[in-house]
N, C-alpha and C positions, 0 to 999 in steps of 0.2 A: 430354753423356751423364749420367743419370740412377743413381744407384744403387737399387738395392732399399727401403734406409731412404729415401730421395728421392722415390721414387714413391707411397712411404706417407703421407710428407707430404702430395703432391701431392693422393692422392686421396682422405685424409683414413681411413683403414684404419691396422689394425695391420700390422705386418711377417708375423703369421702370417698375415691374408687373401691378403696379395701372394703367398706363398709356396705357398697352396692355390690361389689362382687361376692362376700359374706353371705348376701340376701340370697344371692341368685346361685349358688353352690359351687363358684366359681375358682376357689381357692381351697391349697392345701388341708388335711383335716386337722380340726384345732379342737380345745379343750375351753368349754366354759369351768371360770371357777370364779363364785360371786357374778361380779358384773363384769368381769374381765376375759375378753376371748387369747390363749395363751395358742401361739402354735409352736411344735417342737421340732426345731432346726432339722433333722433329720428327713421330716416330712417338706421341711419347706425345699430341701435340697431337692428331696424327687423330684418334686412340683416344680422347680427351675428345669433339672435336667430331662421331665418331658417337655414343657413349653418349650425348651430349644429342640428339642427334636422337631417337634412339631413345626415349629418355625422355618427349619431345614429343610422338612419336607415341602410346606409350602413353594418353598423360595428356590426350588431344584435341585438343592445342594448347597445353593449359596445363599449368603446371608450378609 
């Protein structure tokens, strides 16, 4: 599981883009537990491997 600062790492953002994109349903799906938003690696992989599709298609092919 991933925390909020971890996925900042991950995807190279500040803690306030995670937290705007949180709002806006913009990111992988994650687990509240307490006050803490966890997301689990496996999710976060998809979530990487469509944003680069997605990127790919944009960009022609190229990237």
């Amino acid at each position: 599981m991933l925390s909020k600062n971890d996925l900042a790492e991950v995807l190279k953002v500040s803690l306030s883009t995670i937290n705007r994109r949180l709002k806006n349903g913009k990111l992988p799906p994650h687990t509240n537990i307490g006050n803490r938003v966890l997301f689990p690696t496996e999710g976060v992989a998809v979530f990487l491997t469509h944003v680069s599709d997605c990127q790919l298609a944009v960009a022609g092919g190229e990237l």
